[in-house]
Structure formats: C-alpha cells, structure tokens
Backbone bond lengths (Angstrom), bond angles and torsions (degrees), N, CA, C in turn:
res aa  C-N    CA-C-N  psi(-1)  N-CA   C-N-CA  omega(-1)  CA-C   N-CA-C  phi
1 X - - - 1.463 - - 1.530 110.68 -
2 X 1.490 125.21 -43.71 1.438 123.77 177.63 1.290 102.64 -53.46
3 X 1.632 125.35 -50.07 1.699 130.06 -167.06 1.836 82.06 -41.30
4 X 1.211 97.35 -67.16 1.858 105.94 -138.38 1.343 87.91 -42.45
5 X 1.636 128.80 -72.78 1.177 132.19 -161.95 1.366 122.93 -65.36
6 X 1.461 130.99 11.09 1.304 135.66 154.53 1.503 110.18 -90.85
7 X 1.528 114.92 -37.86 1.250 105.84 170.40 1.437 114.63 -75.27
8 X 1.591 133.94 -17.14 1.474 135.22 -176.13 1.948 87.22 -70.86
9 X 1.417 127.12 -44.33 1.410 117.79 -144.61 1.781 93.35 -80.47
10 X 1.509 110.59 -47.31 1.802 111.73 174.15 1.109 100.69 -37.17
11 X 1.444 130.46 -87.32 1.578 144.92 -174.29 1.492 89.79 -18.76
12 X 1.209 119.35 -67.23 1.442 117.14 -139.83 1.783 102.43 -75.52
13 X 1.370 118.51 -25.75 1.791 147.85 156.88 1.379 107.01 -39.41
14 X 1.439 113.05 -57.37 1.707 135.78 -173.57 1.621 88.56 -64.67
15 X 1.021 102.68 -110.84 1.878 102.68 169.88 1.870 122.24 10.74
16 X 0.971 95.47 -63.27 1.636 102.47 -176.15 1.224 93.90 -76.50
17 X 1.571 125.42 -44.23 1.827 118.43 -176.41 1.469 106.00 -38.41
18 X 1.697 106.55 -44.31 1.364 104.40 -152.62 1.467 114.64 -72.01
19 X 0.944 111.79 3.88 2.201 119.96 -162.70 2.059 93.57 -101.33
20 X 1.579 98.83 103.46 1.621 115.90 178.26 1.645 92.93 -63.41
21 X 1.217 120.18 130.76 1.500 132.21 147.38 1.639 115.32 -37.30
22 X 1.111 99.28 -58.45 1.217 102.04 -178.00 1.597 118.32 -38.38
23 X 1.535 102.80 -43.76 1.582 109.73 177.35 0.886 125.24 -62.98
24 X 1.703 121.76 -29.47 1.297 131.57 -153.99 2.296 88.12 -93.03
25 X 1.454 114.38 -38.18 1.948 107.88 -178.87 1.450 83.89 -64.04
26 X 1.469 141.97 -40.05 1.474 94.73 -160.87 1.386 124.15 -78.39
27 X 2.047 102.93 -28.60 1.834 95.31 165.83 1.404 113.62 -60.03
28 X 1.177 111.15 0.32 1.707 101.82 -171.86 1.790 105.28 -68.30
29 X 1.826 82.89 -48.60 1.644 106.66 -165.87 1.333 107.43 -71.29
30 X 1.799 108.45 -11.16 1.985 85.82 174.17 1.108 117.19 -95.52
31 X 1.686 99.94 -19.43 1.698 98.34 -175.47 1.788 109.75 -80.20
32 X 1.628 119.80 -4.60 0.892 112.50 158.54 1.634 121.28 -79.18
33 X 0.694 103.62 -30.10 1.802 103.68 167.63 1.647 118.72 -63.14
34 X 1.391 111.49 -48.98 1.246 109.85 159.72 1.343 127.91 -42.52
35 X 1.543 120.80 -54.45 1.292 103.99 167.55 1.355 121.89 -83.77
36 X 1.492 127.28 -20.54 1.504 110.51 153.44 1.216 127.40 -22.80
37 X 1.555 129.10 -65.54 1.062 170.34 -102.92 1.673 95.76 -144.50
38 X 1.084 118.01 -2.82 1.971 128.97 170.00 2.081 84.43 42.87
39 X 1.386 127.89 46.50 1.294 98.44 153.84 1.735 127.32 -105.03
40 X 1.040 133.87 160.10 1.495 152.41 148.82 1.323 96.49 10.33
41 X 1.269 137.81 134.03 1.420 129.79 138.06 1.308 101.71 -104.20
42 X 1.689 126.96 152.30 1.371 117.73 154.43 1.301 110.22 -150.88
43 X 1.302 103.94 136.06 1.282 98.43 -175.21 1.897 117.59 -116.03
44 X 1.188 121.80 172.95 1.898 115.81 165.38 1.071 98.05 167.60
45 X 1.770 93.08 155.67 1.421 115.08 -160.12 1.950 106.00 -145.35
46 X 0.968 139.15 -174.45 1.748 129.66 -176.70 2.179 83.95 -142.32
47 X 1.499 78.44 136.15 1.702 99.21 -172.95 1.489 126.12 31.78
48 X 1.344 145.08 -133.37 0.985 123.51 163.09 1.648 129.49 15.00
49 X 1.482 95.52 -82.53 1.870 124.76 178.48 1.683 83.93 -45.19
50 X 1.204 127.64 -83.39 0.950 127.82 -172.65 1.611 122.86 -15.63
51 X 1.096 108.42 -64.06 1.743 123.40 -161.25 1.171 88.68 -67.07
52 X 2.049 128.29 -36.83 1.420 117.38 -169.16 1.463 105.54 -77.88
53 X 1.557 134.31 -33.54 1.059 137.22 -161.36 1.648 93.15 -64.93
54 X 1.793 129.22 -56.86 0.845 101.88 -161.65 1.518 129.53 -80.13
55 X 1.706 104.99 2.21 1.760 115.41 175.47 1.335 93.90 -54.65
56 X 1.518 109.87 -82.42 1.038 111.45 -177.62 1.764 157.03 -13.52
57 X 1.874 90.31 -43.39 1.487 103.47 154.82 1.078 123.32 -88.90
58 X 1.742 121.21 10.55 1.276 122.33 169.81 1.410 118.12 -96.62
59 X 1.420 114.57 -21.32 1.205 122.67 175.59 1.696 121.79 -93.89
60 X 1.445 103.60 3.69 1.464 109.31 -169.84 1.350 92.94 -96.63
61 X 1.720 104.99 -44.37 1.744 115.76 -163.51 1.591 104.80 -76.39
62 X 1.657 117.30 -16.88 1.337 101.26 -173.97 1.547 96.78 -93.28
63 X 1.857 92.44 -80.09 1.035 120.07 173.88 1.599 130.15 -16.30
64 X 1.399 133.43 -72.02 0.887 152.53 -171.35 1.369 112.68 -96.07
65 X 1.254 116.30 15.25 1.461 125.07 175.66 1.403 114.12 -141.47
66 X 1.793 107.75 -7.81 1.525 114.44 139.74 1.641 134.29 -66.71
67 X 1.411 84.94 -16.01 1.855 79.02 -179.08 1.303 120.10 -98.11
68 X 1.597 114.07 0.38 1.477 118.20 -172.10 1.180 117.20 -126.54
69 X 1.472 120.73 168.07 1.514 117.17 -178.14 1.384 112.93 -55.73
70 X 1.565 113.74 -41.51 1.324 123.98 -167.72 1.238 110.15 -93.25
71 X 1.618 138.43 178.33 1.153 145.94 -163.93 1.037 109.32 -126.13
72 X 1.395 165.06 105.19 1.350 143.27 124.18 1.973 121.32 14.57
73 X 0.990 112.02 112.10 1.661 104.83 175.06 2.024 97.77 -102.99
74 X 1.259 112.44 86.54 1.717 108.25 -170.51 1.786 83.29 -131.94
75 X 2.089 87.38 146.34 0.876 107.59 171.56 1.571 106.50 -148.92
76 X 1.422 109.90 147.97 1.396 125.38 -176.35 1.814 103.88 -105.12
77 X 1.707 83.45 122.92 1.903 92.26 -168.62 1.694 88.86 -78.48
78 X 1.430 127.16 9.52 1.304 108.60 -159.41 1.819 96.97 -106.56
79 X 1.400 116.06 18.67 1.832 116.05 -158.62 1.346 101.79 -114.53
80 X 1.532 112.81 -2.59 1.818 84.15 -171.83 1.742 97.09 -121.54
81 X 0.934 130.14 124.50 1.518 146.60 -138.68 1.732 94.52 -102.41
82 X 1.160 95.04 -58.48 1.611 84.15 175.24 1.355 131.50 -72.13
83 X 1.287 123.74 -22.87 1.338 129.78 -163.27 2.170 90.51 -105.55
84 X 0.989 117.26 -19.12 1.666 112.97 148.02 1.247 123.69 -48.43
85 X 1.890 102.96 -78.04 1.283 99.28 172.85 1.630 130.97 -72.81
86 X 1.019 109.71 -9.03 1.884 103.28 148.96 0.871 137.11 -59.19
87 X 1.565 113.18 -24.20 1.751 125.21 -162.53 1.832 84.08 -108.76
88 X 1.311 126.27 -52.65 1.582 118.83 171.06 1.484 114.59 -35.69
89 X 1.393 103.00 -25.13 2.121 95.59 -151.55 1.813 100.18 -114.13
90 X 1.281 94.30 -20.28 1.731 105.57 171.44 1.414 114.39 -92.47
91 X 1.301 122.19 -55.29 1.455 122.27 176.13 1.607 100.87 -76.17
92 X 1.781 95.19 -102.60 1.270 117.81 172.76 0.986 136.41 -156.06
93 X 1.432 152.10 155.97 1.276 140.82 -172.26 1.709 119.69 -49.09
94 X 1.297 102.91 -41.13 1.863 112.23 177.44 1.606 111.81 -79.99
95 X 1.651 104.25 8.75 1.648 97.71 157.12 1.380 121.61 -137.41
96 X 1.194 101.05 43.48 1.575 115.63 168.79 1.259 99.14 -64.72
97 X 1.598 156.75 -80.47 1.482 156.69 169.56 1.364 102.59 -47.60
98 X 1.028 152.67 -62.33 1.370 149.00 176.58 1.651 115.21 -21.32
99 X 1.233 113.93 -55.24 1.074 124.69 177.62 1.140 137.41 -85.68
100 X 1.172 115.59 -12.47 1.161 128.38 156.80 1.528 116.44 -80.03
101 X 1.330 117.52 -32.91 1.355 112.52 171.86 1.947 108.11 -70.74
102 X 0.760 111.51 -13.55 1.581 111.67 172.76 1.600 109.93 -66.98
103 X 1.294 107.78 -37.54 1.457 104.50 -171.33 1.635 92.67 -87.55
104 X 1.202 151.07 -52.68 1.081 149.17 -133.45 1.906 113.14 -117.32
105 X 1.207 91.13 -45.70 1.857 101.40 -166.02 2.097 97.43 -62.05
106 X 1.174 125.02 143.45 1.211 138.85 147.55 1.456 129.14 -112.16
107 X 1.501 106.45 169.72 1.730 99.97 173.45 1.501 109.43 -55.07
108 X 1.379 130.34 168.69 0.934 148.28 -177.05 1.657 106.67 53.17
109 X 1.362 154.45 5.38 1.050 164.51 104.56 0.925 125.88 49.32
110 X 1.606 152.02 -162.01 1.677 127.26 146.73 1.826 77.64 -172.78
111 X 1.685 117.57 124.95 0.814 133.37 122.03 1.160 138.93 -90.38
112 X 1.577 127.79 168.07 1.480 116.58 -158.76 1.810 82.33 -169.71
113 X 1.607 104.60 107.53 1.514 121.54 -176.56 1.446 94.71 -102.22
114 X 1.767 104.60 156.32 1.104 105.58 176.67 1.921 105.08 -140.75
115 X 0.673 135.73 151.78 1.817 131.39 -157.21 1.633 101.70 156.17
116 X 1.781 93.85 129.78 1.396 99.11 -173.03 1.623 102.28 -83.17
117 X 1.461 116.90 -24.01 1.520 114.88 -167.53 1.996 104.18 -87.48
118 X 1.423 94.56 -35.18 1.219 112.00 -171.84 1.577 135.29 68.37
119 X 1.950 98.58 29.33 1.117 103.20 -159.10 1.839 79.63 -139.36
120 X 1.073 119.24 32.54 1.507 120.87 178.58 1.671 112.23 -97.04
121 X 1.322 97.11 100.40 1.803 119.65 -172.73 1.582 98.57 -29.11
122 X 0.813 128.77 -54.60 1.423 129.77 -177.89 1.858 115.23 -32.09
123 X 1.460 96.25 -67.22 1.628 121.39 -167.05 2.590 86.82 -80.08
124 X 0.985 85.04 -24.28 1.929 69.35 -161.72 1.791 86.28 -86.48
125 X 1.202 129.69 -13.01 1.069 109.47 -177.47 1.786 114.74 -106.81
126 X 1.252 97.82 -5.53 1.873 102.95 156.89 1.463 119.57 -78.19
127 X 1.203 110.32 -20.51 1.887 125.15 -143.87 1.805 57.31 -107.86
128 X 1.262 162.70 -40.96 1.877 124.46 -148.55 1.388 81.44 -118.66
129 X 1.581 154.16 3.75 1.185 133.01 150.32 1.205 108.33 -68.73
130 X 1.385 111.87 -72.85 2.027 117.46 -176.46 1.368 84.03 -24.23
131 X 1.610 125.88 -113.30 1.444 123.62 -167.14 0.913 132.84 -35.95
132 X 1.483 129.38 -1.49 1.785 107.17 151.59 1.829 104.19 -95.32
133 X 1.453 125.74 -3.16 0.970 119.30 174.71 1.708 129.98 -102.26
134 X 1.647 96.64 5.89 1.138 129.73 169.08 1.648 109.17 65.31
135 X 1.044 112.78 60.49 1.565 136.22 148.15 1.233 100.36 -98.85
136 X 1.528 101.32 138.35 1.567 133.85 171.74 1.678 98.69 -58.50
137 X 1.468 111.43 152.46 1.520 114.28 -170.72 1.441 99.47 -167.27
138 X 1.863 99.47 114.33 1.530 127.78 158.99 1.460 109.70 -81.31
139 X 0.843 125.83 169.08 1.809 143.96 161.46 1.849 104.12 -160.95
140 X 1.255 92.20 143.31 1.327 115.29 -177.96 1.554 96.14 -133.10
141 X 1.214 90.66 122.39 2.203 116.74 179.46 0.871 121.24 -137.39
142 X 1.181 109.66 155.73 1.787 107.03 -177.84 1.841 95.25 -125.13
143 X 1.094 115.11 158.90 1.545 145.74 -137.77 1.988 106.52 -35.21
144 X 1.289 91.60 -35.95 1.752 90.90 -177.27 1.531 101.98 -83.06
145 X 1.388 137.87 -13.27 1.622 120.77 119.15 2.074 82.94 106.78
146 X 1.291 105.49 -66.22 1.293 114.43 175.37 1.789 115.94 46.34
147 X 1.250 112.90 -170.58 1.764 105.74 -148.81 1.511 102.85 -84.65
148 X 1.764 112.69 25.20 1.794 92.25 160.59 0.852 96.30 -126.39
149 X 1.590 139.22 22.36 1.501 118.63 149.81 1.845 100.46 -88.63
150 X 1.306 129.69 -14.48 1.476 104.10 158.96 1.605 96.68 -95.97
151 X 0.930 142.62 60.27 1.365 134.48 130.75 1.535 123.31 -116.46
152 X 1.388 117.62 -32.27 1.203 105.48 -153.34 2.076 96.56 -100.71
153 X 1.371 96.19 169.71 1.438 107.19 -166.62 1.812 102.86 -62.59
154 X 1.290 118.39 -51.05 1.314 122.65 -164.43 1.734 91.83 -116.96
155 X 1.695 113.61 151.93 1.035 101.99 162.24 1.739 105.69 -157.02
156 X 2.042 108.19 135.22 1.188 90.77 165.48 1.859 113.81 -110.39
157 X 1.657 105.25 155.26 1.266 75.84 -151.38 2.240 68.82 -114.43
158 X 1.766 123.55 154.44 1.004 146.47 152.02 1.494 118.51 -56.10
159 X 1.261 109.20 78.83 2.083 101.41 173.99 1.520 103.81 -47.96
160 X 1.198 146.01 106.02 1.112 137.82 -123.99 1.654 117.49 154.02
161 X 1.409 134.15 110.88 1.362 102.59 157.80 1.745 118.46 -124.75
162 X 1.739 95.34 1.79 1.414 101.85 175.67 1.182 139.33 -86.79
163 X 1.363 119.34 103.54 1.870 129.19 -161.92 1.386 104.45 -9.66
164 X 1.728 124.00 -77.48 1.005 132.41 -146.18 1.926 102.90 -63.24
165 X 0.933 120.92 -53.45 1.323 140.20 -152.44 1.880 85.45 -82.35
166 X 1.444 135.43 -58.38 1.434 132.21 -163.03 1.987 96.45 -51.12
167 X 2.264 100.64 -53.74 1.149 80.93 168.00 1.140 164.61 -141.63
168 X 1.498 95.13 69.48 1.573 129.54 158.70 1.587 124.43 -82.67
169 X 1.708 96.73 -14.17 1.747 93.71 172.94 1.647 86.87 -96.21
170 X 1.500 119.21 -27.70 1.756 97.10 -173.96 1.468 126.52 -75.46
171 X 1.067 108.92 -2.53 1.650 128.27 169.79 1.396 91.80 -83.76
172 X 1.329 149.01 -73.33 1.174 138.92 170.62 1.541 129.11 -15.73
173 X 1.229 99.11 -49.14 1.511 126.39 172.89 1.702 106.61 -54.54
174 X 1.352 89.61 -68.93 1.389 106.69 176.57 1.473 128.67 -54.96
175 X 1.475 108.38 -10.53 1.849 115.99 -175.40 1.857 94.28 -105.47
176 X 1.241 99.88 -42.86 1.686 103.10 -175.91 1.815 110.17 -60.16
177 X 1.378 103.49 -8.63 1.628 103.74 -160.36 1.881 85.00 -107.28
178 X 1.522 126.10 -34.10 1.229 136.68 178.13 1.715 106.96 -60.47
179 X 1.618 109.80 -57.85 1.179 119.02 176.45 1.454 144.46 -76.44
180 X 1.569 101.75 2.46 1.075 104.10 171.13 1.550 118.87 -54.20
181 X 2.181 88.13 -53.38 1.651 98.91 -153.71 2.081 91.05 -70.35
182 X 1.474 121.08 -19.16 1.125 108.72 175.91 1.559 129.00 -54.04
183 X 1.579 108.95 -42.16 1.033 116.94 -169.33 1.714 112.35 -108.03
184 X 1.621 110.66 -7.58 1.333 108.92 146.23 1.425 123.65 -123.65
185 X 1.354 114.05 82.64 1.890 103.86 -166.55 1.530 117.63 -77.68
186 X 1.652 106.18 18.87 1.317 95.07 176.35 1.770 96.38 -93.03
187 X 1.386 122.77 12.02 1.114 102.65 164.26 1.726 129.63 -72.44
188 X 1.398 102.83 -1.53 1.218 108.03 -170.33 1.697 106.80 -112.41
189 X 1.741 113.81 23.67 1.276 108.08 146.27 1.308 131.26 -85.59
C-alpha cells in the first residue's frame, strides 16, 4: 500500500509539473479583463468537472470578489437542476450549457470549460457557440486534449490521462486563477 501511494503522489507531482505558468498569467489576464470590462463569466463541466466548475464560481463570486472594488459577474451553467433537466429531456442532453448560453452569454463574454477528455458533447458544443458568437473561450483538458482544445480560444491542457489526478490539478488551476485576485486585489483596479 505505501508503494501504491508514493507512486499515486509522483503521478499526481508529474501532473501539476506539467501546467506552464505562463498559461495560467494569461487566464489570469483575461479574467481580469472580464471583470474590468463588467463581462459574464461562465463556466461548466459534466461530473467531476462539474463539482469543480461550480467551486470555482463560488470562490470567484464570493471570494475573489470580496477583496476588490469590483465583483465578478460568474455563473455556473452546471447549478440549476431543473432548467438542465428540462433542456436535457426537451432538446437534448448535449444542450444542457448550450442553451443556456443563448439566453445569457454575449459578445465579449468569457467561458471557461472544464473536461478531463475534452471531448464531452456537452462542454464542445458550448465552447463552438460562444466562438461563433464571439465570447472569449478557456478549456481546461487533460492529456487526450480532444475537440475543445481545437476549439476553444485559450487552452490549458493536464499532461495527464487519469480522471482523478487531471482533476485535482484542474481545481488547482482553478484556485490559482480564484486566488490571484484574492491575494492580489489590486488586480482588479
């Protein structure tokens, strides 16, 4: 049992190695423009992705919008249960986020997908509305990268192909992108 779990903690070491800094200032720098710029954040993800997408907009909308003059305007397409499964059972399951971005998303916009395979109909078919409707577009993937890292505008991708571990570095991702404006809120002059 020690073997396994020294090799679970490396793996999981390797993984986080693999995420360039560099990638992580420029989501910094869009989501600071976004709220410069008072636009939309939205984010969603399917299970896992999910549970992280909605920390995340909880910690942007509280957290990181407690420390500054300005507020975060973020919303998680993954929180409202009924108006999912209405849009799952009337349309279809791969436009649960889709449709909701119809009512809500505008130009200049900012989604921010999260999916370890990155090929989950749900997240690839929000990530090619925003961009033909010209909302800004993150994706977060893990190693098989799949069709929303060629869709979306920015992408970080998890060297990575194991669920648990891709997302536990994308929650990482996701707190370092929360904590910046926490622990520097003059980013939000």
């Amino acid at each position: 049992m020690h073997a396994w779990i020294a090799d679970y903690l490396a793996a999981q070491h390797r993984a986080l190695d693999s995420i360039p800094p560099e990638t992580i200032a420029q989501f910094i720098e869009t989501l600071r423009a976004a709220l410069l710029e008072d636009r939309q954040v939205f984010v969603c993800g399917n299970g896992g992705s999910a549970a992280n997408a909605s920390h995340f907009a909880t910690d942007l909308g509280k957290s990181s919008s407690d420390r500054m003059q300005r507020r975060f305007r973020v919303l998680s397409l993954n929180d409202n249960a009924s108006w999912m499964t209405a849009l799952g059972n009337d349309y279809s399951y791969e436009e649960i986020f889709v449709r909701q971005l119809m009512n809500y998303g505008r130009p200049g916009d900012l989604l921010i997908t999260v999916s370890v395979s990155g090929d989950s109909p749900t997240v690839v078919k929000a990530l090619a509305w925003a961009k033909e409707q010209g909302l800004r577009t993150i994706a977060l993937v893990g190693a098989k990268r799949g069709r929303s890292a060629e869709i979306a505008e920015q992408v970080l991708t998890v060297g990575e192909t194991h669920y648990g571990r891709v997302e536990d570095v994308q929650m990482h991702v996701l707190h370092m992108l929360c904590y910046a404006f926490v622990e520097q809120p003059q980013l939000g002059a």
